[in-house]
C-alpha positions as CSV (number, residue, x, y, z in Angstrom):
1,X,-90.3,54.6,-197.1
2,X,-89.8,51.2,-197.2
3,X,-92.2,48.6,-196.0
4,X,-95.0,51.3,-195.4
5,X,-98.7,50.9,-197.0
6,X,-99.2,52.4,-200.3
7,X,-102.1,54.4,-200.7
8,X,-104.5,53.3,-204.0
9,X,-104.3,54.5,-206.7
10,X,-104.5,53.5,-210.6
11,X,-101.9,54.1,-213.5
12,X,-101.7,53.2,-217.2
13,X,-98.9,50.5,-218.2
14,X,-96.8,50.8,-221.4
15,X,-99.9,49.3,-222.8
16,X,-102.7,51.7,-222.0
17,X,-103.9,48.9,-219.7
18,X,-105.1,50.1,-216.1
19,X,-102.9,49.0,-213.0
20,X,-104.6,49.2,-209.6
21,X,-101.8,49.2,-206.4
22,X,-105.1,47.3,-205.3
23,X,-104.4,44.4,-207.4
24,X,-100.8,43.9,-205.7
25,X,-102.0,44.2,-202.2
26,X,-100.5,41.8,-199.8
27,X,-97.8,40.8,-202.3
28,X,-94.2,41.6,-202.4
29,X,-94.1,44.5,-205.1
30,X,-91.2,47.0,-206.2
31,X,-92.2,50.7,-207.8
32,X,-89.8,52.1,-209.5
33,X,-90.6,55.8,-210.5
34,X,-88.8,58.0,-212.2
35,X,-88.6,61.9,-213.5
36,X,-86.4,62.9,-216.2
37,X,-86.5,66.8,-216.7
């Protein structure tokens, strides 16, 4: 999956503040998600 688009979508930082993908288009950006069962 690297270097392909990523769809929109909004999440909540560690703060509660809103985080848009939008707001990081056309930058170089890293997501690192994670799932601990």
């Amino acid at each position: 999956m690297l270097l392909e688009k990523l769809p929109s979508f909004e999440l909540q930082d560690v703060n509660g503040n809103a985080m848009s993908t939008d707001d990081y288009r056309g930058k170089k950006t890293l997501i690192f998600m994670w799932a601990s069962w």
